[in-house]
CHARMM internal coordinates of N, CA and C (Angstrom, degrees):
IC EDIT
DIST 1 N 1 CA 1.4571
DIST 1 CA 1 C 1.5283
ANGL 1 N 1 CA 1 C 108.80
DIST 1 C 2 N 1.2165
ANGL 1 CA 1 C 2 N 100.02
DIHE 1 N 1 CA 1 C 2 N 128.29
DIST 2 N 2 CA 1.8957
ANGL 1 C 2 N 2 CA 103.14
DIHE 1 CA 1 C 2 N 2 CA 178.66
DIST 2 CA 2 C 1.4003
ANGL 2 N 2 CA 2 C 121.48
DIHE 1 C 2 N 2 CA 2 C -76.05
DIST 2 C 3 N 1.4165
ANGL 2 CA 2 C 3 N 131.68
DIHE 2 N 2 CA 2 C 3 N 125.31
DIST 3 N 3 CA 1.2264
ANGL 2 C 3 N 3 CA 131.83
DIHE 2 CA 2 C 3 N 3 CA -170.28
DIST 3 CA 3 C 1.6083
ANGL 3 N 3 CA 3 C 111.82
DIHE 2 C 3 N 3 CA 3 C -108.28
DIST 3 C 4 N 1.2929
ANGL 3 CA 3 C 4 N 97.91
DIHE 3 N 3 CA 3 C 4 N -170.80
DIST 4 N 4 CA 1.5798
ANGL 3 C 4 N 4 CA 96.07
DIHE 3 CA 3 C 4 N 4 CA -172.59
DIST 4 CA 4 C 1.5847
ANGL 4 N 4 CA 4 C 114.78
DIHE 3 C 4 N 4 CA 4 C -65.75
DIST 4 C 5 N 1.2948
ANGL 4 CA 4 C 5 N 115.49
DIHE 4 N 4 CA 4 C 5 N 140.40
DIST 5 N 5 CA 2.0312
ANGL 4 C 5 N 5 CA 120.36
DIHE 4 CA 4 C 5 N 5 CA 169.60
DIST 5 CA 5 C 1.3333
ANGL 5 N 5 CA 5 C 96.73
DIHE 4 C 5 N 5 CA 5 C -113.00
DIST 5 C 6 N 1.4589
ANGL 5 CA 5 C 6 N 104.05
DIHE 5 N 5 CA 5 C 6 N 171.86
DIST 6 N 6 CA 1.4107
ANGL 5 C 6 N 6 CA 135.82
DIHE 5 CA 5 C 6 N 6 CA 173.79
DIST 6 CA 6 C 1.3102
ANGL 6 N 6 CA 6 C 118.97
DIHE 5 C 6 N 6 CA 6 C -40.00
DIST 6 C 7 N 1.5385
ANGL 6 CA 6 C 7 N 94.67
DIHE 6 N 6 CA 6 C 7 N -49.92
DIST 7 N 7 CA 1.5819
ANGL 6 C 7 N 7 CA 116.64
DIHE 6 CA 6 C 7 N 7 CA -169.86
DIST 7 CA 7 C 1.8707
ANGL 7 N 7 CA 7 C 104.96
DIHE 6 C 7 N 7 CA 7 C -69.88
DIST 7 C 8 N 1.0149
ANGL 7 CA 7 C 8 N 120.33
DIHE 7 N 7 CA 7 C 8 N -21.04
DIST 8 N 8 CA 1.4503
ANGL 7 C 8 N 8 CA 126.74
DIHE 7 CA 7 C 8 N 8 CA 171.06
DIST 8 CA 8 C 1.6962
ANGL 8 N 8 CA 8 C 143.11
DIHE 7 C 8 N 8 CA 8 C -70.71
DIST 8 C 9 N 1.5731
ANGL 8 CA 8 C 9 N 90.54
DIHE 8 N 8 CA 8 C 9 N 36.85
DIST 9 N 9 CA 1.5101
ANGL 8 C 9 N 9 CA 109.73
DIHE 8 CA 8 C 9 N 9 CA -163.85
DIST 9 CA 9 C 1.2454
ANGL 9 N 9 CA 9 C 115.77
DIHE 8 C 9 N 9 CA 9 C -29.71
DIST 9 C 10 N 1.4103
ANGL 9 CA 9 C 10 N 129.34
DIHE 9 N 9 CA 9 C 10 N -41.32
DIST 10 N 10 CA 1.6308
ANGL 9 C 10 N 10 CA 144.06
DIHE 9 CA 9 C 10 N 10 CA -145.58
DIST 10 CA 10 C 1.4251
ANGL 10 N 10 CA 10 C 82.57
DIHE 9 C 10 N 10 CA 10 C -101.92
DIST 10 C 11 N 1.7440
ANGL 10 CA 10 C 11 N 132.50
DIHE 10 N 10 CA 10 C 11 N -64.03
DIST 11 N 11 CA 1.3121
ANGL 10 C 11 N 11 CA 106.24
DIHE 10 CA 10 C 11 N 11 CA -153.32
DIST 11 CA 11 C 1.3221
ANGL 11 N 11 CA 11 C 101.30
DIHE 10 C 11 N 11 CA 11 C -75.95
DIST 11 C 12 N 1.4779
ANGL 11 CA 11 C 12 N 118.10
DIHE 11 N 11 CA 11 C 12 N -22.46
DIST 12 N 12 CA 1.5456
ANGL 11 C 12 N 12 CA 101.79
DIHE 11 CA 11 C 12 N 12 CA -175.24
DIST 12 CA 12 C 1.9135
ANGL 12 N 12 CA 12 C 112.89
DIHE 11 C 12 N 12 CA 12 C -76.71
DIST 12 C 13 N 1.1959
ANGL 12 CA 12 C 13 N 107.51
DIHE 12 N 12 CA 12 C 13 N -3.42
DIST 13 N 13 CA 1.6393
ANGL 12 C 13 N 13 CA 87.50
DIHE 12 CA 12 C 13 N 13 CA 168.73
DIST 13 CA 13 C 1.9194
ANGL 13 N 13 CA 13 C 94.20
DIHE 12 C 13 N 13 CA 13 C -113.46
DIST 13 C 14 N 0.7918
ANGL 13 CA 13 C 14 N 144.33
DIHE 13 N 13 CA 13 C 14 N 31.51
DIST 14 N 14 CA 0.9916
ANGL 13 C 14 N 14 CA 136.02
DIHE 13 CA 13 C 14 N 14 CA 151.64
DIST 14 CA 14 C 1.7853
ANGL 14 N 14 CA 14 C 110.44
DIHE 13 C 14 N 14 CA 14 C -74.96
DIST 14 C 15 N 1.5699
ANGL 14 CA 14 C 15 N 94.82
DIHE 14 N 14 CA 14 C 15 N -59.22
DIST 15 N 15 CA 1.7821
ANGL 14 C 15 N 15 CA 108.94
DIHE 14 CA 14 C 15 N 15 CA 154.40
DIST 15 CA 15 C 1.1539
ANGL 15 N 15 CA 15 C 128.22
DIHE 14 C 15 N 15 CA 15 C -36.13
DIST 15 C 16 N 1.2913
ANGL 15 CA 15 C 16 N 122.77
DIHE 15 N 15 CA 15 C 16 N -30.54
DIST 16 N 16 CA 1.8852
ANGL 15 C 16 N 16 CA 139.25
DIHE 15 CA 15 C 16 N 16 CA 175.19
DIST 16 CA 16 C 1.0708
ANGL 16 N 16 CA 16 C 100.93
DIHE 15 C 16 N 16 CA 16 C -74.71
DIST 16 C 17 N 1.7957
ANGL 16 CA 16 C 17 N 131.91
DIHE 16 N 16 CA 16 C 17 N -49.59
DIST 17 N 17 CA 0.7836
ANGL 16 C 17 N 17 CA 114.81
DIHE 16 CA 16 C 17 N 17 CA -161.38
DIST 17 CA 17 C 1.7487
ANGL 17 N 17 CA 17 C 128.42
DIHE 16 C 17 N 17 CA 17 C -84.46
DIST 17 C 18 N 1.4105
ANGL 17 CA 17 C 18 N 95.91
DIHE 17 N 17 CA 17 C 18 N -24.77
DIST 18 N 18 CA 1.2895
ANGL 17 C 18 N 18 CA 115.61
DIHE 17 CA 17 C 18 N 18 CA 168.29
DIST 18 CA 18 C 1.5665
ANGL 18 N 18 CA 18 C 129.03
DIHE 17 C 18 N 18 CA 18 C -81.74
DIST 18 C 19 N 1.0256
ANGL 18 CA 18 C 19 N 100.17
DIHE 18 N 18 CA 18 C 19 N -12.61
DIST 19 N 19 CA 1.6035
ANGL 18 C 19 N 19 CA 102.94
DIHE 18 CA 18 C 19 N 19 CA 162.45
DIST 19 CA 19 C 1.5674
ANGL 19 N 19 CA 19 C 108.99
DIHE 18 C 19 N 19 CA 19 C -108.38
DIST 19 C 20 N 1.2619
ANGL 19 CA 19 C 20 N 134.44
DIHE 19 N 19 CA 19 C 20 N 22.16
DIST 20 N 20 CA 1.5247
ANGL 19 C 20 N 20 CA 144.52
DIHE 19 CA 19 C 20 N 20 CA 157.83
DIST 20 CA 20 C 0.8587
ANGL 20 N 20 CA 20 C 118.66
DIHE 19 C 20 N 20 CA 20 C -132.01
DIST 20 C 21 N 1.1574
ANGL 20 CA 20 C 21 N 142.58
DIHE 20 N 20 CA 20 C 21 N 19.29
DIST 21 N 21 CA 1.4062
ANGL 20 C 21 N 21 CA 120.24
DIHE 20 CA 20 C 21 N 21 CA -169.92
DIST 21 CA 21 C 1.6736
ANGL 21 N 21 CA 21 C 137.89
DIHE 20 C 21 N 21 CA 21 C -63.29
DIST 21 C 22 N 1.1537
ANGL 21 CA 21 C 22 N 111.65
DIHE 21 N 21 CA 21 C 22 N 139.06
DIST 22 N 22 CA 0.9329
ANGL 21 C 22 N 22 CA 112.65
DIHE 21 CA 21 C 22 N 22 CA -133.01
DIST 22 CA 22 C 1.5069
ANGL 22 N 22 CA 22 C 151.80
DIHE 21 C 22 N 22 CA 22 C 109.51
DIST 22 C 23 N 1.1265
ANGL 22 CA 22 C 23 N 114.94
DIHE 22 N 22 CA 22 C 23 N -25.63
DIST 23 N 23 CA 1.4319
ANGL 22 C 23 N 23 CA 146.07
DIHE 22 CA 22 C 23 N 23 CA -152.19
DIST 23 CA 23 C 1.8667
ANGL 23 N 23 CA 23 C 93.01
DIHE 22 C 23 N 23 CA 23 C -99.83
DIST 23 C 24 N 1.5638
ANGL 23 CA 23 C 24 N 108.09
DIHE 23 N 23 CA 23 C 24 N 132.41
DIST 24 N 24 CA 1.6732
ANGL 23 C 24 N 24 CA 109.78
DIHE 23 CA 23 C 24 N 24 CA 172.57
DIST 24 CA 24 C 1.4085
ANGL 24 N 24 CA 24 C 102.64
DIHE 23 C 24 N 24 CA 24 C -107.21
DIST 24 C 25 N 1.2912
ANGL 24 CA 24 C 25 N 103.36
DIHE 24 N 24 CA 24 C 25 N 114.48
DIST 25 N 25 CA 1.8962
ANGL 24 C 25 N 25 CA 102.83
DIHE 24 CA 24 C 25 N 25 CA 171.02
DIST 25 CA 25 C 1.3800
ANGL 25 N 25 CA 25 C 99.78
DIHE 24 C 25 N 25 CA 25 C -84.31
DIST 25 C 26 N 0.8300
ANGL 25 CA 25 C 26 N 139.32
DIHE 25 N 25 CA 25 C 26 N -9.11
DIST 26 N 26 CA 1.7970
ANGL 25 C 26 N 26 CA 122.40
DIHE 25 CA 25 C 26 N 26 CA -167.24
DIST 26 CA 26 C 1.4224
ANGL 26 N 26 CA 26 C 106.86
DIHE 25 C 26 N 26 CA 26 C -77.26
DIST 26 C 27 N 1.2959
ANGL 26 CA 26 C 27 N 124.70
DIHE 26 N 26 CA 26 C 27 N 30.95
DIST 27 N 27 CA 1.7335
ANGL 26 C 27 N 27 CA 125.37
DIHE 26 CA 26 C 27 N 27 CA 150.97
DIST 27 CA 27 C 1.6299
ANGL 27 N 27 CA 27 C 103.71
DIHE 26 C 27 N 27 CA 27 C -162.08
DIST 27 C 28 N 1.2613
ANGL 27 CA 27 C 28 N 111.19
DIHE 27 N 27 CA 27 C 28 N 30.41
DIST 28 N 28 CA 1.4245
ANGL 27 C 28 N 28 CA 125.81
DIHE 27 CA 27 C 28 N 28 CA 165.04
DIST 28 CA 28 C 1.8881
ANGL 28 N 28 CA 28 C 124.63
DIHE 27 C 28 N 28 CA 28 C -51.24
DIST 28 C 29 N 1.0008
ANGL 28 CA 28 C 29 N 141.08
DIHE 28 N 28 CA 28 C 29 N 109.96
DIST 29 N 29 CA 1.1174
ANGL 28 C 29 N 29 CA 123.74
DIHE 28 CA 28 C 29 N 29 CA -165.63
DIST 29 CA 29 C 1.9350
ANGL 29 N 29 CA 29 C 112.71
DIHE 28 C 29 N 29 CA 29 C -81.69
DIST 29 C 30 N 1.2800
ANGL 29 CA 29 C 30 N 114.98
DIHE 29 N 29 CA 29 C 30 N 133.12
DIST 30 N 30 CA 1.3895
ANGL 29 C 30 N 30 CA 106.96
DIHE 29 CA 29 C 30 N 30 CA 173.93
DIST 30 CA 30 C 1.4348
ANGL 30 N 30 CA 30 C 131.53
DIHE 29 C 30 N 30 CA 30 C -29.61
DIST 30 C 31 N 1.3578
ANGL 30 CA 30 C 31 N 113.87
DIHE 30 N 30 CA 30 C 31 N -45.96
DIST 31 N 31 CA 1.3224
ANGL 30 C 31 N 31 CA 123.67
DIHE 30 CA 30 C 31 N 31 CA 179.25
DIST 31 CA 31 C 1.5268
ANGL 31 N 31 CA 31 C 108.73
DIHE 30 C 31 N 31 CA 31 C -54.28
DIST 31 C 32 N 1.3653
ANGL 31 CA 31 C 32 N 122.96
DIHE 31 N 31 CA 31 C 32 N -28.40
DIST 32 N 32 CA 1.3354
ANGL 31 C 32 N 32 CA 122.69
DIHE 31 CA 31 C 32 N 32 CA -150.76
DIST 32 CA 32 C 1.6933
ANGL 32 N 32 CA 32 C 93.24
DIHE 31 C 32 N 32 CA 32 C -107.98
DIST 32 C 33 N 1.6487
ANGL 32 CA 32 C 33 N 121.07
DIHE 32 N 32 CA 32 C 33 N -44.51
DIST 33 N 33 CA 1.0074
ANGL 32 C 33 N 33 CA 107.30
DIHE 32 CA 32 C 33 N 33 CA -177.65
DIST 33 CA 33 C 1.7238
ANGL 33 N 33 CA 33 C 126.86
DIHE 32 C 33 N 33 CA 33 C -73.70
DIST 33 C 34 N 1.3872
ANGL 33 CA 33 C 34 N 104.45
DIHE 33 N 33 CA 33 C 34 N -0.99
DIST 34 N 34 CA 1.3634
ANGL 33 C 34 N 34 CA 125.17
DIHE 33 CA 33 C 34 N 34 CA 166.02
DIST 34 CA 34 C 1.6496
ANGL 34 N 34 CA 34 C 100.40
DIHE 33 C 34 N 34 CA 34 C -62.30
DIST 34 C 35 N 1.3021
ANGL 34 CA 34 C 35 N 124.71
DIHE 34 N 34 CA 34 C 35 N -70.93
DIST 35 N 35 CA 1.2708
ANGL 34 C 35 N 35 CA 143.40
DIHE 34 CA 34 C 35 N 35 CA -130.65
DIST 35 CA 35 C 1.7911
ANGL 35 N 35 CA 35 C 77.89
DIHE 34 C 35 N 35 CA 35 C -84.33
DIST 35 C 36 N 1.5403
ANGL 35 CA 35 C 36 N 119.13
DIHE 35 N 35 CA 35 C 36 N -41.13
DIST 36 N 36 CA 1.4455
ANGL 35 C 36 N 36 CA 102.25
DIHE 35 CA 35 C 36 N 36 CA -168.77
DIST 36 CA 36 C 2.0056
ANGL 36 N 36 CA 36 C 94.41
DIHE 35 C 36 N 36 CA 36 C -76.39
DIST 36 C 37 N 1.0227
ANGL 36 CA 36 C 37 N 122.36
DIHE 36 N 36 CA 36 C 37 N -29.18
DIST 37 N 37 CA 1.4732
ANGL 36 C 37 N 37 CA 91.75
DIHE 36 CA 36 C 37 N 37 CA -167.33
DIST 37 CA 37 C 1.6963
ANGL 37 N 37 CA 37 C 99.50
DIHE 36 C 37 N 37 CA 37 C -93.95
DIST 37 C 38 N 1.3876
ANGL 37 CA 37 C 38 N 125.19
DIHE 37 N 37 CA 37 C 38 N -39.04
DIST 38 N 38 CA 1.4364
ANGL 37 C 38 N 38 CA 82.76
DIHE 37 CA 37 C 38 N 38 CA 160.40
DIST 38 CA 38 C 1.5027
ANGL 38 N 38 CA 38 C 171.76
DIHE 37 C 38 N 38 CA 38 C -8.17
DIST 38 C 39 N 2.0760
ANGL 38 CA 38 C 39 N 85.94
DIHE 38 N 38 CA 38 C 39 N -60.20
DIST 39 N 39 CA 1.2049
ANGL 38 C 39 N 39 CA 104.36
DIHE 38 CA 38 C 39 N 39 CA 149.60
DIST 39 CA 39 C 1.4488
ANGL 39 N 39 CA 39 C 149.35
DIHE 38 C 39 N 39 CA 39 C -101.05
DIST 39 C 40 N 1.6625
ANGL 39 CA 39 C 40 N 94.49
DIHE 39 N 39 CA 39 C 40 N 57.54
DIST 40 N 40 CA 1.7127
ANGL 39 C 40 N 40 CA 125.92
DIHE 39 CA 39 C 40 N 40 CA 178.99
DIST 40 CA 40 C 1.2113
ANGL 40 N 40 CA 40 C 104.79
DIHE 39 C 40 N 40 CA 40 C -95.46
DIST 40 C 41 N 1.4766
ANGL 40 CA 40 C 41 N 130.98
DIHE 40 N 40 CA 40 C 41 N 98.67
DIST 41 N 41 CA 1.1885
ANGL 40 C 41 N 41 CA 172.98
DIHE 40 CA 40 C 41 N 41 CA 92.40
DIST 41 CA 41 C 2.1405
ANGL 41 N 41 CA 41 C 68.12
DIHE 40 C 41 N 41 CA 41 C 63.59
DIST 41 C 42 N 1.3252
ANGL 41 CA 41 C 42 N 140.64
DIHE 41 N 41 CA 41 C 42 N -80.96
DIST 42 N 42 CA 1.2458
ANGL 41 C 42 N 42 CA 164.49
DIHE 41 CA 41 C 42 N 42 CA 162.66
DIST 42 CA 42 C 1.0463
ANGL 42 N 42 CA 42 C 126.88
DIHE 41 C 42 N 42 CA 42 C -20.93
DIST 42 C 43 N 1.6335
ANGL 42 CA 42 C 43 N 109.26
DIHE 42 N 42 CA 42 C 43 N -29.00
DIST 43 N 43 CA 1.5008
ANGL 42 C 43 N 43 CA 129.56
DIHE 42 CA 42 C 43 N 43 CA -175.45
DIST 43 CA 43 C 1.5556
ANGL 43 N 43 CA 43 C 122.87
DIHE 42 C 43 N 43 CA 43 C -67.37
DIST 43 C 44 N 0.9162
ANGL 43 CA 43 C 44 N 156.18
DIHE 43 N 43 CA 43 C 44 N 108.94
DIST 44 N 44 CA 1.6279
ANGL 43 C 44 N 44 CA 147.16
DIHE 43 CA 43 C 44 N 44 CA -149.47
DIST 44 CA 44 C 1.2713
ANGL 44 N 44 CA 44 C 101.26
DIHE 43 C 44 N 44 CA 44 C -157.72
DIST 44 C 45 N 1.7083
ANGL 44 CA 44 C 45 N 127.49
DIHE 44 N 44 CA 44 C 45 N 36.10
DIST 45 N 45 CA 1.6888
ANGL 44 C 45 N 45 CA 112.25
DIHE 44 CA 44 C 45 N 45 CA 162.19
DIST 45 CA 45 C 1.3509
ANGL 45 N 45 CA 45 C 99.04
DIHE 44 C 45 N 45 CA 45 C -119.59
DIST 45 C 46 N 1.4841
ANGL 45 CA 45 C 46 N 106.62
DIHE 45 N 45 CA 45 C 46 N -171.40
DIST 46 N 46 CA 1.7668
ANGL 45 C 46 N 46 CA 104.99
DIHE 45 CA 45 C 46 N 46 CA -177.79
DIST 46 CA 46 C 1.3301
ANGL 46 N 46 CA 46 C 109.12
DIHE 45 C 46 N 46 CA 46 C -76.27
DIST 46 C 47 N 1.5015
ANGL 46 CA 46 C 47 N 112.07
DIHE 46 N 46 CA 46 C 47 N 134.67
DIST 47 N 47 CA 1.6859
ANGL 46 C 47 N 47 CA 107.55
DIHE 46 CA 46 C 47 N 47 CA -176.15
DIST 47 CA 47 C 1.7989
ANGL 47 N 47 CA 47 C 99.37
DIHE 46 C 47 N 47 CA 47 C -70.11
DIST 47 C 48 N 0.9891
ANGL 47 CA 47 C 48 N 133.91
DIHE 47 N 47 CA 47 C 48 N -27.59
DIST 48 N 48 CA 2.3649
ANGL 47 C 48 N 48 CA 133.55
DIHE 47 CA 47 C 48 N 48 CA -178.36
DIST 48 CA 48 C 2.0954
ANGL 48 N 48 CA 48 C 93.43
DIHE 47 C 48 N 48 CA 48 C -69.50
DIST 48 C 49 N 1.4721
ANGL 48 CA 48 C 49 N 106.12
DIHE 48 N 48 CA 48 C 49 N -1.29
DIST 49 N 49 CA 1.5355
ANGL 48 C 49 N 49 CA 92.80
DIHE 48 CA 48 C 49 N 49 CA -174.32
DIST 49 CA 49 C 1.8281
ANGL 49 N 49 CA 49 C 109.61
DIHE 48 C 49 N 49 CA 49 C -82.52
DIST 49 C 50 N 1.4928
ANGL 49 CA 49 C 50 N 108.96
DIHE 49 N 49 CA 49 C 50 N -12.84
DIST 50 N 50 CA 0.9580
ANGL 49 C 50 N 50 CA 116.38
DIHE 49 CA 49 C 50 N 50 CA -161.91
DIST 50 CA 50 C 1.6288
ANGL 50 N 50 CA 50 C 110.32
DIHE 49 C 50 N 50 CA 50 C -76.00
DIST 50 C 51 N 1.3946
ANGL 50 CA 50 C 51 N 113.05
DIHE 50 N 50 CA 50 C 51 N 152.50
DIST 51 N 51 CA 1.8089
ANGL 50 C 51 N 51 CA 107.54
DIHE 50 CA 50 C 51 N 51 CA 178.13
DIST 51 CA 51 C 1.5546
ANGL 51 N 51 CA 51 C 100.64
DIHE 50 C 51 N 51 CA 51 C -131.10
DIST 51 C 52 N 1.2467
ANGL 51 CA 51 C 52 N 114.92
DIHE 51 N 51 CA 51 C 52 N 167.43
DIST 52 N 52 CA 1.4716
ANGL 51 C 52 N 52 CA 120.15
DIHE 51 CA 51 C 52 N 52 CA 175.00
DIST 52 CA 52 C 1.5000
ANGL 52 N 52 CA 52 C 111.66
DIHE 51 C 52 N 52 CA 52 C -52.48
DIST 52 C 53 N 1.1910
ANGL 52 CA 52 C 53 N 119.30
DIHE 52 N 52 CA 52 C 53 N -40.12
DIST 53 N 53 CA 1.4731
ANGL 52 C 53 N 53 CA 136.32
DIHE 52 CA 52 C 53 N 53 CA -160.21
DIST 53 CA 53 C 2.0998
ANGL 53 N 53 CA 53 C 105.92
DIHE 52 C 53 N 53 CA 53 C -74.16
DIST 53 C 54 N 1.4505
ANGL 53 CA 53 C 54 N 90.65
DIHE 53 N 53 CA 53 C 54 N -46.14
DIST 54 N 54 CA 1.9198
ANGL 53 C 54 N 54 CA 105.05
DIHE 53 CA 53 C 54 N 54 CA 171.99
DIST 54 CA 54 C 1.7930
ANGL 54 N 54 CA 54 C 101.41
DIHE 53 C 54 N 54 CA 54 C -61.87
DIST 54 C 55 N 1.7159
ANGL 54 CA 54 C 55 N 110.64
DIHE 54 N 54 CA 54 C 55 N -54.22
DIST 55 N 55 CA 1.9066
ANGL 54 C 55 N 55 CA 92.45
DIHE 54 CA 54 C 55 N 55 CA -167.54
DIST 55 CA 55 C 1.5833
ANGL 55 N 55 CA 55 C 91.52
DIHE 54 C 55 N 55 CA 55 C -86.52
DIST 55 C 56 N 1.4065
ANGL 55 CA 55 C 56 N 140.44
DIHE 55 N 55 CA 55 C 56 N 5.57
DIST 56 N 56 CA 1.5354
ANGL 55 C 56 N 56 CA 124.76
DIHE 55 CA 55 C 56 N 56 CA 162.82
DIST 56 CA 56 C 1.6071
ANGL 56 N 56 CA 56 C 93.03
DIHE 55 C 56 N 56 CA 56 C -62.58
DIST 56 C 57 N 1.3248
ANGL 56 CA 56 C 57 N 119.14
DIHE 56 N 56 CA 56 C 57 N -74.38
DIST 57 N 57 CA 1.6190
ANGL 56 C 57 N 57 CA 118.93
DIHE 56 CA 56 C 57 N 57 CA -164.45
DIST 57 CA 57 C 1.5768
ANGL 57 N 57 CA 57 C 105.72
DIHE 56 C 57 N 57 CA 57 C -49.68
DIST 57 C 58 N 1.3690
ANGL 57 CA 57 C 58 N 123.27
DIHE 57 N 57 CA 57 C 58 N -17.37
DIST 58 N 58 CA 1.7910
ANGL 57 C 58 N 58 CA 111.01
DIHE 57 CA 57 C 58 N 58 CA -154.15
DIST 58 CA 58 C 1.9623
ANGL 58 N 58 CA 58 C 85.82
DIHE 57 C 58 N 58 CA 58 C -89.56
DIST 58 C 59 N 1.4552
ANGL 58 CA 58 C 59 N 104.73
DIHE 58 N 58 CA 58 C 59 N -44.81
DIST 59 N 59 CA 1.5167
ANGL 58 C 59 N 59 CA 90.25
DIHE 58 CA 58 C 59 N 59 CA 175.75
DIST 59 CA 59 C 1.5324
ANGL 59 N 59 CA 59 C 127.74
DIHE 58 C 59 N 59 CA 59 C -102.89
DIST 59 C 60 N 1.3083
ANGL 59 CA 59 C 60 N 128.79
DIHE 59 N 59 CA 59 C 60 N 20.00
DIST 60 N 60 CA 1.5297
ANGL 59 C 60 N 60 CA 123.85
DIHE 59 CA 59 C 60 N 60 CA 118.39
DIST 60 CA 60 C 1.4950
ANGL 60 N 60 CA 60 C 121.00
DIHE 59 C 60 N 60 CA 60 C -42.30
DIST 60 C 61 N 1.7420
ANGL 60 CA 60 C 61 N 105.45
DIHE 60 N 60 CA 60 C 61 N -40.32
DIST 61 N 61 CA 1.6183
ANGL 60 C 61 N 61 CA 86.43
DIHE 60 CA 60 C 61 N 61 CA -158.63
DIST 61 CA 61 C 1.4994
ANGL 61 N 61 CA 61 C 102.62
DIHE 60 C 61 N 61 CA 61 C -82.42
DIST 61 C 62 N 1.3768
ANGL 61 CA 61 C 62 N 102.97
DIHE 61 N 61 CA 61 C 62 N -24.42
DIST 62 N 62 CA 1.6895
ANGL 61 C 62 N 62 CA 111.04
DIHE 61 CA 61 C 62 N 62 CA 175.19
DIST 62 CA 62 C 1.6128
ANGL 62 N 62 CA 62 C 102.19
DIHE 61 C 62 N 62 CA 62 C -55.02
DIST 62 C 63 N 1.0921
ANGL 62 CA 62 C 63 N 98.14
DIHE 62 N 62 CA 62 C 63 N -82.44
DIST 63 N 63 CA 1.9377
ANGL 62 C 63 N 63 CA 96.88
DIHE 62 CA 62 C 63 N 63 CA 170.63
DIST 63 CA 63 C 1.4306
ANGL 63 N 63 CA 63 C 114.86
DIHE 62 C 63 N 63 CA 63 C -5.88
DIST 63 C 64 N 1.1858
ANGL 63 CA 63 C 64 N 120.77
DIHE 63 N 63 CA 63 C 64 N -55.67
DIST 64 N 64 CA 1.2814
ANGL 63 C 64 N 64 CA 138.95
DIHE 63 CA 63 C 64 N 64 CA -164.35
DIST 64 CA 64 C 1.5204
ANGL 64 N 64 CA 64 C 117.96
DIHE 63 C 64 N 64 CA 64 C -80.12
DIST 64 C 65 N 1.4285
ANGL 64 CA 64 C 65 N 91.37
DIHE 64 N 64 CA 64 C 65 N -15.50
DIST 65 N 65 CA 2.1262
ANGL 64 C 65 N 65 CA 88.14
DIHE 64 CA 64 C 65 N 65 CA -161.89
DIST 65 CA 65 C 1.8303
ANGL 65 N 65 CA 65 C 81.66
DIHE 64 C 65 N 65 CA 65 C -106.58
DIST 65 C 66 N 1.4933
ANGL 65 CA 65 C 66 N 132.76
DIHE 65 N 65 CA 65 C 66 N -25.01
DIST 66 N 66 CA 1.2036
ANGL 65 C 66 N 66 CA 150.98
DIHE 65 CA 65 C 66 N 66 CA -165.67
DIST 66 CA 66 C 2.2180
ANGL 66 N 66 CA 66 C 80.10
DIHE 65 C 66 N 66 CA 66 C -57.79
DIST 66 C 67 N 1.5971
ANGL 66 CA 66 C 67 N 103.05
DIHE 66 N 66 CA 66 C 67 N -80.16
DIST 67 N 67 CA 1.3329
ANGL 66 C 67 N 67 CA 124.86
DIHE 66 CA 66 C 67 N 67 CA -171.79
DIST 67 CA 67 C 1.6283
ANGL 67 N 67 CA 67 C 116.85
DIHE 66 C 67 N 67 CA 67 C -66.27
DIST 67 C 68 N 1.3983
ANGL 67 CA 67 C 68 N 97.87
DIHE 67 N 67 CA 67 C 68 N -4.94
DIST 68 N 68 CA 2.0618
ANGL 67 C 68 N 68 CA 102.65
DIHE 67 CA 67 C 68 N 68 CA 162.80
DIST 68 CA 68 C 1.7885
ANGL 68 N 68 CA 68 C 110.89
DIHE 67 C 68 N 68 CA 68 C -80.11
DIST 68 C 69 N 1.7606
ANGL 68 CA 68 C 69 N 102.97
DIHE 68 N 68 CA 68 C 69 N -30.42
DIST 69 N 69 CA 1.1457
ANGL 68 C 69 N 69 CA 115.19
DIHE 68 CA 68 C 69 N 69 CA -163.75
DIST 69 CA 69 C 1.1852
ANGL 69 N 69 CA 69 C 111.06
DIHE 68 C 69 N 69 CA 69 C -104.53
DIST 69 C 70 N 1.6471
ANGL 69 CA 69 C 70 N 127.31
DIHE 69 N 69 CA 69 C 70 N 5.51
DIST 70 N 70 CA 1.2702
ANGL 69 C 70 N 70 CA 125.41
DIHE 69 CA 69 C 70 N 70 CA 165.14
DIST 70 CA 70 C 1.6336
ANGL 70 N 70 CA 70 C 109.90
DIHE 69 C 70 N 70 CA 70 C -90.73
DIST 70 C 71 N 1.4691
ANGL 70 CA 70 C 71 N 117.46
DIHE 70 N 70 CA 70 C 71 N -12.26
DIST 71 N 71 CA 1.6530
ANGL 70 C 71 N 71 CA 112.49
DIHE 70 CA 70 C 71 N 71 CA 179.14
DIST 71 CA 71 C 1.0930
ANGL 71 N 71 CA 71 C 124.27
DIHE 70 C 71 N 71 CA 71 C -85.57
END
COOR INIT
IC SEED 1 N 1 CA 1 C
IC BUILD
């Protein structure tokens, strides 16, 4: 069964958001938001695949799904 990749910005903060809720990434440190999606039960790519530029987009989109779900 195929699990979450890098390339999956949206489902992987959809995943952020539901296994934190609650939680404000908008001063989240990289190191940490690595370590939280890594350890997504869902997660199945190489954790060294990741770049600054992939967890910039994963927590915008988190940011974003946080402020879809407050309206």
């Amino acid at each position: 069964m195929p699990g979450l990749t890098w390339n999956q910005t949206e489902d992987i903060a959809l995943s952020l958001y539901e296994a934190h809720p609650g939680y404000d990434p908008t001063h989240i440190r990289y190191t940490d938001l690595h370590k939280m999606i890594t350890a997504l039960p869902d997660f199945k790519d190489d954790p060294m695949a990741s770049t600054e530029g992939k967890l910039e987009a994963i927590q915008m989109a988190w940011i974003e799904e946080i402020q879809d779900n407050q309206d």
